[in-house]
N, C-alpha and C positions, 0 to 999 in steps of 0.2 A: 412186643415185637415192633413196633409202632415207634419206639424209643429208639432200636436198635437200628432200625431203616432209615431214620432221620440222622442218627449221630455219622452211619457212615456216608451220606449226602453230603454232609457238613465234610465231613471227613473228605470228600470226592471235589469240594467244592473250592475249599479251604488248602490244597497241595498245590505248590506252584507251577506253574506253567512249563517251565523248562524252556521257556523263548528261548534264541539263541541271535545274538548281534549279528555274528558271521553269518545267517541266514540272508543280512540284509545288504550289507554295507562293508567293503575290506577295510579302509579309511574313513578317520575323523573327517575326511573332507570330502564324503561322498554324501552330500546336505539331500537327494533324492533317497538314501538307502536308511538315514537316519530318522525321513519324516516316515516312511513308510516304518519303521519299526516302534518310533513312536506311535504313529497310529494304529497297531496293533496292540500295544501296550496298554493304549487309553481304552479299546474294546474288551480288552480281557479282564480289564479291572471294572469297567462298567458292568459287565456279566456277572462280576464277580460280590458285586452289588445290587444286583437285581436275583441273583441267587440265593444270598442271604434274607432278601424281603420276602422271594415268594416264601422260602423256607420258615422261615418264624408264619406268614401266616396260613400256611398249611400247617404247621408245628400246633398252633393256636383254635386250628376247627378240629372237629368231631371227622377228622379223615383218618380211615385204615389205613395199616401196614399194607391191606390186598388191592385199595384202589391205588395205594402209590405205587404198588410193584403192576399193577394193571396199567399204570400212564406209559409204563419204560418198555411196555410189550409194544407201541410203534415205533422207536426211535435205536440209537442206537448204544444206549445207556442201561445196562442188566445188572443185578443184583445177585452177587456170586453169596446164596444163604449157608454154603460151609467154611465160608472165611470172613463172613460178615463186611461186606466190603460191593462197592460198585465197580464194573468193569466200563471202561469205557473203547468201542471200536472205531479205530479212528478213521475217517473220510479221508484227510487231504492232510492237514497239521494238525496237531494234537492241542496246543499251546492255545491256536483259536476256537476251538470247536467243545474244548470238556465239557466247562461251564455253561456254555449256550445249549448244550444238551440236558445240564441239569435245569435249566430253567424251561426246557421245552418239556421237560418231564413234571414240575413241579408245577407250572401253567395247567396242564393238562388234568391233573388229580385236583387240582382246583377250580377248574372249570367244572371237572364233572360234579364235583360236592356243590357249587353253588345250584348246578341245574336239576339235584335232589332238592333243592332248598326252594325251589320254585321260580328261581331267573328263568325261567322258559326261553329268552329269547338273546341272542349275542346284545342285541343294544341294551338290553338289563344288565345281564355279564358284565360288559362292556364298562356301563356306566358306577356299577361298584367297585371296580375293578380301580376303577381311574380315583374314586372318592377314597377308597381304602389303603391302595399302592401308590399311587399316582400315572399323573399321565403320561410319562415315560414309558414306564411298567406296562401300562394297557397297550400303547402302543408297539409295543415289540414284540408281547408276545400271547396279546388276547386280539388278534385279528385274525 
């Protein structure tokens, strides 16, 4: 089960965004509508990298199929188990928000594994977090 929860993470994680230019900018020469779409470009691909890390190492500890589907019962990120597959409800835009769900979701099932492992405390958390993922990682989404 565990195998099939991950692959459609991956699966949820790894489908593209669907941006849309016209959302930003009618013209090449609208240099405001271009940074703004760049800069949303550069966040969904950073998510989309911190996605993949936490994913290998939850993929890599001793975590259930029930704590990861236990992390996606706060957020708005559910596991549809008769199509194998994650649903995602979208806030505001879809394009910035998937990923950053799967990694609040994947934060969470790993936070709770580490504080079975004895981090009692967030600056423990904290501090593995940062030596294992890095400090990026801890910083975004173990605060």
């Amino acid at each position: 089960m565990k195998n099939q929860v991950l692959q459609a993470l991956e699966k949820h994680i790894n489908q593209r965004s669907g941006i849309d230019w016209r959302n930003y900018y009618n013209s090449w020469s609208d240099a405001e509508g271009r940074k703004a779409f760049n800069s949303e470009r550069y966040e969904i691909a950073k998510d989309g990298k911190d996605a993949r890390a936490l994913l290998l190492a939850v993929a890599t500890r001793d975590i259930s199929a029930d704590a990861i589907l236990s992390a996606c019962k706060c957020g708005r990120l559910s596991y549809n188990a008769d199509r194998g597959y994650f649903d995602y409800c979208t806030g505001q835009y879809f394009p910035t928000e998937y990923r950053a769900a799967a990694c609040r979701v994947l934060a969470t099932a790993l936070w709770d594994y580490l504080r079975e492992q004895g981090y009692d405390t967030r600056e423990k958390i904290q501090k593995w977090v940062r030596a294992e993922l890095g400090r990026g990682i801890c910083n975004r989404w173990f605060n």
